[in-house]
C-alpha positions in Angstrom: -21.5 2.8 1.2 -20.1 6.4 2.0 -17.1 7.8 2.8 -17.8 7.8 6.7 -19.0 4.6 7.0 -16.7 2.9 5.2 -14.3 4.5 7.5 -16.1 3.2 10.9 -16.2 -0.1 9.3 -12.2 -0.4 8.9 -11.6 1.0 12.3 -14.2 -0.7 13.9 -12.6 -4.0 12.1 -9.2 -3.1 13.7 -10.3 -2.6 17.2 -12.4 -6.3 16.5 -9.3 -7.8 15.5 -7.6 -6.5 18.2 -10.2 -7.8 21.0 -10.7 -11.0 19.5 -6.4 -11.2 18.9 -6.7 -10.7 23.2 -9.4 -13.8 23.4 -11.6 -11.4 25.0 -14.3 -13.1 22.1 -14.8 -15.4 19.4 -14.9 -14.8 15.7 -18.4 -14.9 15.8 -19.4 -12.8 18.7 -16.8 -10.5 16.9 -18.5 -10.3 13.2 -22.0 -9.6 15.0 -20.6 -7.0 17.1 -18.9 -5.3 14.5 -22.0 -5.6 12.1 -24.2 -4.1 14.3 -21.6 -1.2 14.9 -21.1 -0.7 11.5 -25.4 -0.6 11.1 -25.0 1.8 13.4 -23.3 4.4 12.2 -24.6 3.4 9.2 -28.7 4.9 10.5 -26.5 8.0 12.5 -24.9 8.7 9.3 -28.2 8.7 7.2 -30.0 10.5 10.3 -27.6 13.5 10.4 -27.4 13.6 6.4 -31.3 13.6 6.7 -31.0 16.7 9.0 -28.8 18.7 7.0 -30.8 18.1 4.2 -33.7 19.5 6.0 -32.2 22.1 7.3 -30.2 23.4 3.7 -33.8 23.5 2.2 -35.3 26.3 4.8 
């Protein structure tokens, strides 16, 4: 895992805790929304990298 998305992950684990500390959902709703953040940013991370890349080599 990078830099960046290890990151998102933590903050993205902070705000969960946060919501599901409020009872706005349960732990379960709150590990599947914050997985699918974190996968994500994960494919936007790789997608700008991939860019770059592309772009380094003209």
């Amino acid at each position: 895992m990078s830099e960046i998305e290890q990151v998102a992950r933590i903050i993205l684990y902070t705000v969960g805790g946060s919501i599901m500390g409020a009872g706005f959902m349960d732990s379960a709703q709150g590990q599947t929304l914050l997985g699918a953040c974190v996968a994500l940013v994960s494919v936007g991370w790789w997608y700008i990298r991939q860019r770059q890349d592309k772009a380094s080599k003209k």
